[in-house]
PAZAPA-4460 file (N, C-alpha, C; in steps of 0.05 Angstrom, whole numbers, plus 32768, in hexadecimal, padded with zeros to 4 digits):
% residues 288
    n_x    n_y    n_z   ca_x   ca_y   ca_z    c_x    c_y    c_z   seq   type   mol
   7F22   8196   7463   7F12   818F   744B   7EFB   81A3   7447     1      X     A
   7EFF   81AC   742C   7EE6   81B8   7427   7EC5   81A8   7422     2      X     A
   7EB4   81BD   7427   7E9A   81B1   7428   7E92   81A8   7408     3      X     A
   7E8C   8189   7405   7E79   8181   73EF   7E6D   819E   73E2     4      X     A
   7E63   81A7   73F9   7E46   81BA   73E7   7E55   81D0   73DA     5      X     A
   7E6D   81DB   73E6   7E7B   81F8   73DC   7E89   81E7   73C9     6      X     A
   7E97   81D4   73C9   7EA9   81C8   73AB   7E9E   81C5   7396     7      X     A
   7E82   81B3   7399   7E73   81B2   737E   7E6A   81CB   7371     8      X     A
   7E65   81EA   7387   7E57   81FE   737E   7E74   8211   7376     9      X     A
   7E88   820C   7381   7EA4   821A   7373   7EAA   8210   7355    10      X     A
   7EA4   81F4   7355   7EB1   81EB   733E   7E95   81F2   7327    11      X     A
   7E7F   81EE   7334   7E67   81F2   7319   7E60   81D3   7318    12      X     A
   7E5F   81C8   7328   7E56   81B2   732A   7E3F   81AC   7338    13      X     A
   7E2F   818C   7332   7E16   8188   7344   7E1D   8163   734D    14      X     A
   7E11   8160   7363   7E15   8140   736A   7E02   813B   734D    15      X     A
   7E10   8124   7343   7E04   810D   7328   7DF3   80FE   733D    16      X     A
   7DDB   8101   733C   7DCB   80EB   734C   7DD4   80CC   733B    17      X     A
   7DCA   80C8   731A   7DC8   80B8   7309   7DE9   80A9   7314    18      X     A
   7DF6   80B3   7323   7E1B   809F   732A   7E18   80AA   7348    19      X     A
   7DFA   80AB   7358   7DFB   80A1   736E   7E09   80B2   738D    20      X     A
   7E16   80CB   7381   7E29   80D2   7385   7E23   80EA   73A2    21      X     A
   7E24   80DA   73B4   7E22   80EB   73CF   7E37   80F1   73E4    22      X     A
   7E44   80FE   73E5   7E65   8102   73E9   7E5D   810C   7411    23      X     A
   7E6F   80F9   741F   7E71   80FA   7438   7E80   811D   7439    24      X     A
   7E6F   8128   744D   7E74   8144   7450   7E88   8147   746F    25      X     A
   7E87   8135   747A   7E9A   8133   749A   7EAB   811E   749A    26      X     A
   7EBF   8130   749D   7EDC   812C   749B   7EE1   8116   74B2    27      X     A
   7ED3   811B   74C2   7EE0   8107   74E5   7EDB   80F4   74D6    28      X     A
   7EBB   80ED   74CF   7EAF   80D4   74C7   7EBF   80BE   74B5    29      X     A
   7ECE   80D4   74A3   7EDB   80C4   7490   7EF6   80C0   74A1    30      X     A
   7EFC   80CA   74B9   7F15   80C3   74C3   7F0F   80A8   74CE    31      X     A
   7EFD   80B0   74D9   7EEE   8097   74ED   7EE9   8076   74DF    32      X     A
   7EEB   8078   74C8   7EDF   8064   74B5   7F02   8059   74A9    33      X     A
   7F13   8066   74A6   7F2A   805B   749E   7F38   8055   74BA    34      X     A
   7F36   805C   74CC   7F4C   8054   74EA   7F32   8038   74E4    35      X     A
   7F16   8037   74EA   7F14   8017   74ED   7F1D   8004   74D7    36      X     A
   7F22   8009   74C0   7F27   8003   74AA   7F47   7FEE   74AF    37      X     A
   7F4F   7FF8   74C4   7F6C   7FF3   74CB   7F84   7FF5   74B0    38      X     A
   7F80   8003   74A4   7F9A   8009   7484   7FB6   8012   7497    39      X     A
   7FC0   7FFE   7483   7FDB   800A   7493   7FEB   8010   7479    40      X     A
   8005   8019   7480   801A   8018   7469   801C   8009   7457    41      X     A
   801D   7FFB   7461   802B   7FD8   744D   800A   7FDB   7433    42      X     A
   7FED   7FE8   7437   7FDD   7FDE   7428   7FDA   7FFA   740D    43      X     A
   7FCA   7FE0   73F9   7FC1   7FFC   73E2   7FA7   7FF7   73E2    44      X     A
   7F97   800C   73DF   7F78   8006   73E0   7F79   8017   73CB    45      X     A
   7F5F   7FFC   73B9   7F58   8008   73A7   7F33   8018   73AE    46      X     A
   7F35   8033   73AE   7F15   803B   73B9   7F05   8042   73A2    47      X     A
   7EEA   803D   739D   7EDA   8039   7392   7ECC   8058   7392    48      X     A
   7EC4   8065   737B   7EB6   8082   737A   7EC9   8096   738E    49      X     A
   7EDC   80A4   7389   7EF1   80B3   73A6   7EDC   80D4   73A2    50      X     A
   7ECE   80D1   7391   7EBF   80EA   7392   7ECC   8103   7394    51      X     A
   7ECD   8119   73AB   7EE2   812B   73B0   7EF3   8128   73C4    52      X     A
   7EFC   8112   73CB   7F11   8104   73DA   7F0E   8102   73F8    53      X     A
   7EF3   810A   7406   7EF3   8103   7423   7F02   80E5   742D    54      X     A
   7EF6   80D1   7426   7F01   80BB   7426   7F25   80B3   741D    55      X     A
   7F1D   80C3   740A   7F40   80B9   73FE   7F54   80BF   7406    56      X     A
   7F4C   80E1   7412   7F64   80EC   7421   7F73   80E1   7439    57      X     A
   7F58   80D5   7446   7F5F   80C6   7463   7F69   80AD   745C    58      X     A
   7F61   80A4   7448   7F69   8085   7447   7F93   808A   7438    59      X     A
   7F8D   809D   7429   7FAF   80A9   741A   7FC3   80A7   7435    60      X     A
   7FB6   80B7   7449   7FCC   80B8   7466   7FCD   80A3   7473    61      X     A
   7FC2   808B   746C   7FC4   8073   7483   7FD9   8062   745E    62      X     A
   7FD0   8058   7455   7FCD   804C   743F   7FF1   8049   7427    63      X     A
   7FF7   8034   741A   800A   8037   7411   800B   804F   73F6    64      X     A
   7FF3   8044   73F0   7FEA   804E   73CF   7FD0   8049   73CE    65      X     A
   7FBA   8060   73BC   7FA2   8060   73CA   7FA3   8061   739A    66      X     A
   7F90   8043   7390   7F80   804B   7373   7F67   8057   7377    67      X     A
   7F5D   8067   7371   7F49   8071   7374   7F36   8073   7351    68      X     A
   7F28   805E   7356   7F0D   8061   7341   7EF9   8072   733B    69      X     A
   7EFA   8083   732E   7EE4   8097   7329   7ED8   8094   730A    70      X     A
   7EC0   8095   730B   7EB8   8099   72EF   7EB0   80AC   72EB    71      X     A
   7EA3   80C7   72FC   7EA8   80DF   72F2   7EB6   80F4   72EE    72      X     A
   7EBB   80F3   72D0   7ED1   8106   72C9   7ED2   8127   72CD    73      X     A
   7EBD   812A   72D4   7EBD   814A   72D7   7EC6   814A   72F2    74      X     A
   7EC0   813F   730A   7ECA   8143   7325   7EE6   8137   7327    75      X     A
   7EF4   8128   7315   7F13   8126   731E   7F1F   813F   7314    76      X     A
   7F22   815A   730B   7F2F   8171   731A   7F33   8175   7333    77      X     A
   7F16   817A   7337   7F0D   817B   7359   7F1A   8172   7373    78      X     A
   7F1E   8152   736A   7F2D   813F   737D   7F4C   8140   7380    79      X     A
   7F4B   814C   7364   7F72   8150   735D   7F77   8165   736C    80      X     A
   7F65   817F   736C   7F6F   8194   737F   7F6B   8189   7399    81      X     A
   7F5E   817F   73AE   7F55   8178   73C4   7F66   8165   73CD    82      X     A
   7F73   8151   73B6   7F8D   8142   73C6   7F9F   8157   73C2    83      X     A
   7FAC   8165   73B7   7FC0   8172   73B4   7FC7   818A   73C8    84      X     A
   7FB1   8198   73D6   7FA8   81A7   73E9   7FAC   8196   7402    85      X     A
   7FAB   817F   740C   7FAF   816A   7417   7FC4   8169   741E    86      X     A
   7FDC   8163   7406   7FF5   8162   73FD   7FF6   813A   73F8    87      X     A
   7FE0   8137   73F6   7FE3   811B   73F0   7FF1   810F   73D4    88      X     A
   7FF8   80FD   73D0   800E   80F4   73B6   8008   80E1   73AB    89      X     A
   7FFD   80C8   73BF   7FF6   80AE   73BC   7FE5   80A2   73AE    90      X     A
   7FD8   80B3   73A2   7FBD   80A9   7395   7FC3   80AD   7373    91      X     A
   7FB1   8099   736A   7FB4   8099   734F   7F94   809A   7347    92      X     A
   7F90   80A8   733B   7F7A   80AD   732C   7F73   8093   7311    93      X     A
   7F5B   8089   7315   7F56   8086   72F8   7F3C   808A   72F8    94      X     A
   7F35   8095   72DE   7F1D   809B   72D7   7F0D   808A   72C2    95      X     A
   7EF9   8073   72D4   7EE9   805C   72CC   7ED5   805B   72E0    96      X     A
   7ECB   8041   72D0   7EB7   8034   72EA   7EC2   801B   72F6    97      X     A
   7EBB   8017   7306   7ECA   7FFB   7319   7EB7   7FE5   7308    98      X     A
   7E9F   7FE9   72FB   7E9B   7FD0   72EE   7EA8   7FD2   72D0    99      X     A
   7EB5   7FE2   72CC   7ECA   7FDD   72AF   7EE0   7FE1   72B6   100      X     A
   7EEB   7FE3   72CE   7F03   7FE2   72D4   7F15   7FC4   72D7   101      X     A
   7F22   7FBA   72C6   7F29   7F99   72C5   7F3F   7F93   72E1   102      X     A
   7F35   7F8D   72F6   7F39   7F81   730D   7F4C   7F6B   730F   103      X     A
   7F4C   7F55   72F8   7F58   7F42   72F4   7F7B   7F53   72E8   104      X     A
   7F77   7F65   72E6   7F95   7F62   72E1   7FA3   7F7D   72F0   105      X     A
   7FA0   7F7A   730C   7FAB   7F92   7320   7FC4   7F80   7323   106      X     A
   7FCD   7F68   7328   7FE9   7F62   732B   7FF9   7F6F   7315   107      X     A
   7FF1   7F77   72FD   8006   7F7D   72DE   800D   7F9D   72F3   108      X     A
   7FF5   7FA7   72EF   7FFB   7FCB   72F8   7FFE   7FD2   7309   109      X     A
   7FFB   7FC1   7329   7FF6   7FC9   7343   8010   7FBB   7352   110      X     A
   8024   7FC6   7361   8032   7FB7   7369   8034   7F9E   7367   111      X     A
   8039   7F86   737F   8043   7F6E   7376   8031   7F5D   7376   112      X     A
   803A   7F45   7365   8021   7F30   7366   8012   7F20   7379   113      X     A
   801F   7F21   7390   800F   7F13   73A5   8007   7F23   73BC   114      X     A
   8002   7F43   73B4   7FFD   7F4B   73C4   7FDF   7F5C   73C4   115      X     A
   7FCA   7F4C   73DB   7FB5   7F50   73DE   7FAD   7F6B   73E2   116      X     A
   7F94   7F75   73D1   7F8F   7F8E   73DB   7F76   7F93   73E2   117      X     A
   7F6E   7FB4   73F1   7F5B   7FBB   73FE   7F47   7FC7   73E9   118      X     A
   7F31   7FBF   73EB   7F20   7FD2   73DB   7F0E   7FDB   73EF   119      X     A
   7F05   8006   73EC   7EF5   800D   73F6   7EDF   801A   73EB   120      X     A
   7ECC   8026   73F7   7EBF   803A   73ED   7EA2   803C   73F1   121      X     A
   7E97   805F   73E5   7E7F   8067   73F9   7E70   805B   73D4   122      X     A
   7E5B   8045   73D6   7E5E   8036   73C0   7E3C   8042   73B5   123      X     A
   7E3A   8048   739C   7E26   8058   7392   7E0E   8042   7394   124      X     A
   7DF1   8049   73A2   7DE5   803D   73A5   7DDE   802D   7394   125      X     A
   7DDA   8038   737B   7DD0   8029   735C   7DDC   801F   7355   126      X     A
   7DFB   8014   7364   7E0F   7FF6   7353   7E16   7FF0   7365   127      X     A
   7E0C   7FF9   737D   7E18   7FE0   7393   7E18   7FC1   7397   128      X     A
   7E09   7FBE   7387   7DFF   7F9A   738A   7E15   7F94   7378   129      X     A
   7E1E   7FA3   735D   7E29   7F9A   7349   7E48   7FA2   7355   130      X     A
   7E4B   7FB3   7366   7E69   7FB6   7374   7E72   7F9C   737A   131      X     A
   7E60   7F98   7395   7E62   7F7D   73A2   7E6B   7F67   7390   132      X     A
   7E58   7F5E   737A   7E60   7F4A   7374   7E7C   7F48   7366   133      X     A
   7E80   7F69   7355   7EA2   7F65   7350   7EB8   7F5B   7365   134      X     A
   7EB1   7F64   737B   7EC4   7F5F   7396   7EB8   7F39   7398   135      X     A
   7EAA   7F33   7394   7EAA   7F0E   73A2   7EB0   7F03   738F   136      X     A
   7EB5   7F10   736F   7EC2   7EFD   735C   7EE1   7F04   7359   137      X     A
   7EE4   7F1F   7364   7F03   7F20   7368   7F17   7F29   7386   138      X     A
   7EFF   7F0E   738F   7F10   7F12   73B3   7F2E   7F05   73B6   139      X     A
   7F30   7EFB   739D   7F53   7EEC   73B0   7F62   7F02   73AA   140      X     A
   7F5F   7F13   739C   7F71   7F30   7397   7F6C   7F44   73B7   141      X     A
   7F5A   7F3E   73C4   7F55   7F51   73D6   7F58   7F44   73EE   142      X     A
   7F60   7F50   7408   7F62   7F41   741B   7F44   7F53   7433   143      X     A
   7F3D   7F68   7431   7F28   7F74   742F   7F1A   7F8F   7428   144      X     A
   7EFE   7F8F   7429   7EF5   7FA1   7420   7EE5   7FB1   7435   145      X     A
   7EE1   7FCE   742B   7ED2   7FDF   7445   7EC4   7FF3   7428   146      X     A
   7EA9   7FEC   7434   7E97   7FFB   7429   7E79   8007   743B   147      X     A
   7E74   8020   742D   7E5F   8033   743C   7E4D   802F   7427   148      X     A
   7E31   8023   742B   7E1A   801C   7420   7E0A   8027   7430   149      X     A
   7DE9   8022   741E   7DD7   8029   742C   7DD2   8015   743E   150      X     A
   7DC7   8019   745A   7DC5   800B   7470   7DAC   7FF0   7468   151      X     A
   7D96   7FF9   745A   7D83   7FDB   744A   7D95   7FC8   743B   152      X     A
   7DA2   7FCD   7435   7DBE   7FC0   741E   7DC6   7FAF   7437   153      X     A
   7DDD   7FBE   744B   7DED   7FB5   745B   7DD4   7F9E   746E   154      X     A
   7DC0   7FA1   7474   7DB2   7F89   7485   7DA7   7F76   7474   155      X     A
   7DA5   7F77   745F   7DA8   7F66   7445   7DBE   7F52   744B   156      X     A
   7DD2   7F5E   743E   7DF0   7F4C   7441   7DF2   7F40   745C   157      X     A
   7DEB   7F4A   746F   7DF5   7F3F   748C   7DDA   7F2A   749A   158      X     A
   7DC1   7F29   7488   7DB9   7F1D   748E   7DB8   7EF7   7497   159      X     A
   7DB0   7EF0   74A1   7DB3   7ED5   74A4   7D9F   7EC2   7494   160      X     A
   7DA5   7EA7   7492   7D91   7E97   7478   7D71   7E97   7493   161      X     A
   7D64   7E98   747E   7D3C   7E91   748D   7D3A   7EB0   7494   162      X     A
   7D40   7EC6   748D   7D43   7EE0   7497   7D31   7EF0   7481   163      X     A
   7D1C   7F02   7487   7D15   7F09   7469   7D25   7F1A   7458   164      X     A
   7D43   7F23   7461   7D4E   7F33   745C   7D62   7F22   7441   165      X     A
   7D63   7F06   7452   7D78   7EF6   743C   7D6B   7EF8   7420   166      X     A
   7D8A   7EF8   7415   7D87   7EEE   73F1   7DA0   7EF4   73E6   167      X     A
   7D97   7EEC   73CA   7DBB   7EE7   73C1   7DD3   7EF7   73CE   168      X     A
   7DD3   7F10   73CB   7DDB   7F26   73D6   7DF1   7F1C   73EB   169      X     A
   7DDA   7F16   7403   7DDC   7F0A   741B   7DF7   7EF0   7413   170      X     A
   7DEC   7EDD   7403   7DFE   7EC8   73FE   7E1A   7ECE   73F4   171      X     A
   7E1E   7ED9   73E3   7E38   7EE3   73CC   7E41   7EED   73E6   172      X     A
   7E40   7F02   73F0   7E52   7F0F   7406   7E59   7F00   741E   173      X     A
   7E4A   7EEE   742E   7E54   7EE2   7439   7E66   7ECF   7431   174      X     A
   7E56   7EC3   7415   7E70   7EB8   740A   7E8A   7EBA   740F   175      X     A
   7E93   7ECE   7408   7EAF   7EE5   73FA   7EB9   7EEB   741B   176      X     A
   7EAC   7EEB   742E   7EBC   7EEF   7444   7EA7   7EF4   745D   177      X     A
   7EBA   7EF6   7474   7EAA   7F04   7493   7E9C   7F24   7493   178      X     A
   7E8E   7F29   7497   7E84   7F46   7492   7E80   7F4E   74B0   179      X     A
   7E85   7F6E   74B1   7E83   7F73   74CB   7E81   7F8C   74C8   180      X     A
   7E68   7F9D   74DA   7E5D   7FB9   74D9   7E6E   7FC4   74E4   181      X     A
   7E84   7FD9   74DC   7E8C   7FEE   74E7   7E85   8008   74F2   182      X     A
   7E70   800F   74E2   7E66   802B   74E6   7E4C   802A   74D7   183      X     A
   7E33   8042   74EA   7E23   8052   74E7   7E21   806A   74DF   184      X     A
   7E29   806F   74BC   7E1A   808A   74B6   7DFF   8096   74B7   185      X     A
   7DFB   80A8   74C4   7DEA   80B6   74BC   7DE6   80CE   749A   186      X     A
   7DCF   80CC   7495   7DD2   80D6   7476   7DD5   80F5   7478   187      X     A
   7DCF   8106   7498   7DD4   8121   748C   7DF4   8124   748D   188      X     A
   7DFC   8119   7491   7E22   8113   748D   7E2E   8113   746D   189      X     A
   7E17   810D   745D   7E19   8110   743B   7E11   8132   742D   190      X     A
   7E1A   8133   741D   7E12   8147   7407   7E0D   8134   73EF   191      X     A
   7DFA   8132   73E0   7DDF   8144   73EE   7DD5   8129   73F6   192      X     A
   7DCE   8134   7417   7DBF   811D   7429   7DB0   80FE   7415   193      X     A
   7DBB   80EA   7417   7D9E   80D9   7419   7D86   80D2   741B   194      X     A
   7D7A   80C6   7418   7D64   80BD   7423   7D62   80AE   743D   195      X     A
   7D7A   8096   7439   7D80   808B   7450   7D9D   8088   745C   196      X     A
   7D9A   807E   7477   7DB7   807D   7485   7DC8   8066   746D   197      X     A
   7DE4   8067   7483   7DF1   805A   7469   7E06   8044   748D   198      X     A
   7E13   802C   7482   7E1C   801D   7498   7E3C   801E   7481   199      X     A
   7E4D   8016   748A   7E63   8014   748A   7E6A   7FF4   7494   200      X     A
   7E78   7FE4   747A   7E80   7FC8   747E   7E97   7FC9   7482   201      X     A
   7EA6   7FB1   7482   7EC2   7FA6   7487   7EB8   7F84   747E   202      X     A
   7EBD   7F78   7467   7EC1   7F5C   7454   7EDE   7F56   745A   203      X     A
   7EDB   7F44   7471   7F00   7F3E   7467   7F00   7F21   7465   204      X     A
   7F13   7F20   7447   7F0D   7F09   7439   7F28   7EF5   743E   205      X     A
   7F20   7EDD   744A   7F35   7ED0   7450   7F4B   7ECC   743B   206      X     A
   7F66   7EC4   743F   7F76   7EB4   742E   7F72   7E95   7423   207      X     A
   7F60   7E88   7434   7F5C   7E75   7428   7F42   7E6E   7427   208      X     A
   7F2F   7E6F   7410   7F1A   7E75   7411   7F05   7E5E   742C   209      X     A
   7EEE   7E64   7439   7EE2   7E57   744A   7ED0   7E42   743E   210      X     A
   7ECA   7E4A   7427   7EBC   7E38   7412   7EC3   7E37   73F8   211      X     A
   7EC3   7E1C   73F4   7ED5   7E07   73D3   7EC4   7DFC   73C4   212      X     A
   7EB0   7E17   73B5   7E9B   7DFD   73A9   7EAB   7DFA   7392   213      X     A
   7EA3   7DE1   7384   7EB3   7DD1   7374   7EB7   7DE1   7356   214      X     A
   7EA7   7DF3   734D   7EA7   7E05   733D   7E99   7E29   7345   215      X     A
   7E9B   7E3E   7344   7E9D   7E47   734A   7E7E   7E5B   733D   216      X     A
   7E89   7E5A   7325   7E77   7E5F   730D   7E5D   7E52   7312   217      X     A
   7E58   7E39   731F   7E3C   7E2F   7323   7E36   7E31   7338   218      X     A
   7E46   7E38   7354   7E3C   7E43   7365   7E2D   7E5E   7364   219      X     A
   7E37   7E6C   7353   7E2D   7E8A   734F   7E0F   7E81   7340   220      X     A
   7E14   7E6E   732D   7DF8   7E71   7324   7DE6   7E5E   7331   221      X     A
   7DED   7E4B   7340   7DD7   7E40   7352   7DD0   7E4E   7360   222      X     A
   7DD8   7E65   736D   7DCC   7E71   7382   7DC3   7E86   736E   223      X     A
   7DC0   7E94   7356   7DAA   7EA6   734C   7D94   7E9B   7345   224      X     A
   7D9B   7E82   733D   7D80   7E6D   7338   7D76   7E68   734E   225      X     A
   7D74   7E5F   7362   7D6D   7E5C   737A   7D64   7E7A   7380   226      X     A
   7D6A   7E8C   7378   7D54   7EA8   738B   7D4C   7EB3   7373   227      X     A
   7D4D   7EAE   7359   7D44   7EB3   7340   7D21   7EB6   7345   228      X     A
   7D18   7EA3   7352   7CF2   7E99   735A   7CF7   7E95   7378   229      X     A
   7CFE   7EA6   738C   7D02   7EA2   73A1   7CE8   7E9E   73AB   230      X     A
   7CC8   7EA2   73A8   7CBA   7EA0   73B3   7CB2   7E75   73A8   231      X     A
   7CC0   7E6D   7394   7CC3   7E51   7392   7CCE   7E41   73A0   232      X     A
   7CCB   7E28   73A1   7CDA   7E17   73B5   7CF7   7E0C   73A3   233      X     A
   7D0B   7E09   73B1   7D2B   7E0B   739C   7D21   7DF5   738C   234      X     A
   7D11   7DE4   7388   7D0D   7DC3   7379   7D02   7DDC   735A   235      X     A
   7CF7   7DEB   7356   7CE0   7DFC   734A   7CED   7E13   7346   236      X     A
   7D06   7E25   734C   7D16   7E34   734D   7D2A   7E31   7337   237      X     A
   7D3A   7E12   7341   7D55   7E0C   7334   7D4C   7E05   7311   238      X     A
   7D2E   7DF5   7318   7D28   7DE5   7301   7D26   7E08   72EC   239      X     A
   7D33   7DFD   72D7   7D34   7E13   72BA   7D39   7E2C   72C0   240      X     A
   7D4B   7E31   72D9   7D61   7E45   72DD   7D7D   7E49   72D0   241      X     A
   7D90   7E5A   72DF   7DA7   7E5B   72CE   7DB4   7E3E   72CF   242      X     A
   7DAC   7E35   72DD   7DBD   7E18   72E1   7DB5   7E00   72C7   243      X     A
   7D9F   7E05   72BE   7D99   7DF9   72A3   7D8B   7DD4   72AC   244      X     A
   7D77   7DD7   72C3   7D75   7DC4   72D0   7D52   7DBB   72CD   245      X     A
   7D4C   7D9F   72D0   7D39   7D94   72C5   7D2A   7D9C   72E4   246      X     A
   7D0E   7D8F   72ED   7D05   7D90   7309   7D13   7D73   7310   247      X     A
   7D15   7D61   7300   7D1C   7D47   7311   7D3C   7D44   731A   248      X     A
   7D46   7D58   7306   7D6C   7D5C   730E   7D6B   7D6E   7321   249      X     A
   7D4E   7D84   7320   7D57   7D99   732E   7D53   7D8A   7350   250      X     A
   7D3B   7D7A   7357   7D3D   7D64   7366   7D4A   7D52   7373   251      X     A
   7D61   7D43   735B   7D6E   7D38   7367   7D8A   7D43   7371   252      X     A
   7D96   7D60   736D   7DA4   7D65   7373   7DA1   7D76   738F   253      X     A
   7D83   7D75   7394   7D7C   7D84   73B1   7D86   7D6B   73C1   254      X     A
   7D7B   7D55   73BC   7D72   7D3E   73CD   7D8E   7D39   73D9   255      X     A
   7DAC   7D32   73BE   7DC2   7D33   73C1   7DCD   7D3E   73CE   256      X     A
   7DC2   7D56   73D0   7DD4   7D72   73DF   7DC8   7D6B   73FC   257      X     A
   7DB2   7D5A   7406   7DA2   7D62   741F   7DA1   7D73   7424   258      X     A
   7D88   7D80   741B   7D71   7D92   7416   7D62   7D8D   7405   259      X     A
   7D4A   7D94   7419   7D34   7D88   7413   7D20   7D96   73F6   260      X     A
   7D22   7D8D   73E4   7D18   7DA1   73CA   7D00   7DB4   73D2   261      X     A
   7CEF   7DB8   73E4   7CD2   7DBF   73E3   7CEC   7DDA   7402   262      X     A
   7CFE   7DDF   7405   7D0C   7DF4   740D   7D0C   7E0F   73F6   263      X     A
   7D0E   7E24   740B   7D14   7E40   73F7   7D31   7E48   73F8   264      X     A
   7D39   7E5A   73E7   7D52   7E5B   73E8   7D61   7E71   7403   265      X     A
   7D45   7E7D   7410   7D51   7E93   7425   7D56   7E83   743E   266      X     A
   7D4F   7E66   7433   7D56   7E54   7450   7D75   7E44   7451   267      X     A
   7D7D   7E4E   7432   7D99   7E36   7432   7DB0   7E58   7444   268      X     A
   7DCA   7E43   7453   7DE0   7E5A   7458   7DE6   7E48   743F   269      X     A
   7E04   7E5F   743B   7E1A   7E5F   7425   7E22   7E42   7421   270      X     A
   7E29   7E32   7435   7E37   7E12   743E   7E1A   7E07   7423   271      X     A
   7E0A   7E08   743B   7DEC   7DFB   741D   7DEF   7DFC   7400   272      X     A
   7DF7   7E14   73FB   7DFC   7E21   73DF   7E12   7E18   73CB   273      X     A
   7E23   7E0D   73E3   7E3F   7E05   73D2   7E37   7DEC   73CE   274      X     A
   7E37   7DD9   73E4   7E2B   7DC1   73E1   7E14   7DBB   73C8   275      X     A
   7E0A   7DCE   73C9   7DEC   7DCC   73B0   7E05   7DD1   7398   276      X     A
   7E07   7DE5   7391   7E1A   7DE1   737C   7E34   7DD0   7374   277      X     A
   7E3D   7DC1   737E   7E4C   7DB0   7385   7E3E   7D99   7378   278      X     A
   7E22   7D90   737F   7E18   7D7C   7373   7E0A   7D87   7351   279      X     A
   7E07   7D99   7354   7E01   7DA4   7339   7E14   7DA8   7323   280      X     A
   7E2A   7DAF   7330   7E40   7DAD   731A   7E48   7D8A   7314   281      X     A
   7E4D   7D76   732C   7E46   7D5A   7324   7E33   7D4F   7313   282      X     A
   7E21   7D5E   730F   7E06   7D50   7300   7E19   7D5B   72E3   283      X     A
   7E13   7D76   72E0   7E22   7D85   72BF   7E3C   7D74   72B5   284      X     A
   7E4B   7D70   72D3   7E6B   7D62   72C3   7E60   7D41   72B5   285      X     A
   7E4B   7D36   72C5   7E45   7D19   72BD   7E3F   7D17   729A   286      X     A
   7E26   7D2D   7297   7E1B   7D3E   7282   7E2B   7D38   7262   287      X     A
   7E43   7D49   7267   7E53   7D4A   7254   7E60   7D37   7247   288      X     A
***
């Protein structure tokens, strides 16, 4: 593999800071990151930003069929020569963003309908939050995901509830599945370097989900309401949030849930959360 720095300066190119774009310069690293990844034949991963294909190439040789999402259009030449130099075949290019890329309908275009896929990728710091949450609203399509974030991000997500690290973040991902650190990048391993190191996840999201809150849609918004005034207590949080809730509903649906209203929301786990929405969506269905 050629170097990040000689491809962008062959082609007349510069890293787009504004799309985040810091392209893993060592080759092992990215070998190292797909053998834990465990891809075998049988899978298609769809990877997130393939940049100039460090990642893609390695994941193409383990992998059935590798989609690869890019939204910048000037660097897919680049990647076309670099798989092709490779001799790689497997990959399909499209040129978008993964948040306008419609997810809901990979069974029409993507092989068969019940078959779960991998999503990866080295995920641009400035939409990572907004990555994530595409992956926990379209986890039954995926069986898991492997992503390289910045390492403040990654102890975020892995944090535990009463932690000052928790918050929504934290919740939605555990939600959506088990998370587990694979790897330690260091940032001079990037072109052009970081600021900070970067960790490497593994989300693998069960087949049958671990949590059934009763609507899905109000779980997502009880828990933004609930860290919406996180320095509030959830009784003072929920009340005239997205949930559309009085203080005495917002009250009685703590009390229901057991939890205690004068609680914050970095103290509930996920189980709390469902249960809280669970009674919240009971209060709205009564409502109507």
């Amino acid at each position: 593999m050629t170097s990040p720095k000689m491809l962008l300066g062959s082609s007349g190119l510069k890293a787009k800071k504004q799309l985040g774009q810091n392209f893993l310069s060592d080759p092992s690293t990215s070998k190292m990151i797909v053998e834990r990844s465990g891809i075998t034949d049988q899978d298609t991963v769809f990877e997130i930003g393939p940049g100039l294909g460090s990642l893609t190439i390695q994941i193409a040789r383990c992998a059935s069929k590798v989609v690869a999402i890019e939204k910048d259009t000037t660097i897919i030449p680049v990647l076309k020569t670099e798989l092709e130099a490779a001799s790689i075949s497997n990959v399909e290019i499209i040129n978008t963003s993964i948040l306008d890329f419609e997810l809901p309908e990979l069974e029409n275009g993507h092989d068969t309908k019940d078959q779960r896929f991998i999503m990866m990728g080295n995920l641009p710091y400035n939409i990572s939050s907004q990555i994530l949450a595409v992956l926990v609203e379209n986890r039954k399509k995926f069986k898991k995901a492997v992503f390289m974030l910045q390492k403040e991000l990654v102890q975020r997500i892995t944090s535990p509830p009463g932690s000052r690290n928790y918050g929504r973040i934290s919740v939605l991902v555990q939600y959506c599945g088990d998370i587990k650190v694979l790897a330690e990048i260091k940032k001079h391993l990037f072109f052009p370097a970081p600021d900070v190191d970067s960790s490497v996840i593994e989300i693998t999201i069960p087949e049958e989900p671990q949590y059934m809150p009763l609507n899905e849609k109000c779980f997502f918004d009880t828990v933004r309401s609930a860290f919406g005034q996180r320095r509030k207590t959830l009784k003072n949080s929920l009340a005239g949030g997205f949930v559309g809730l009085d203080h005495g509903q917002a009250e009685k649906v703590l009390i229901k849930s057991g939890i205690d209203p004068v609680r914050r929301a970095e103290t509930l786990a996920v189980a709390d959360f469902v249960r809280l929405s669970d009674e919240v969506h009971r209060l709205s269905e009564k409502q109507i």
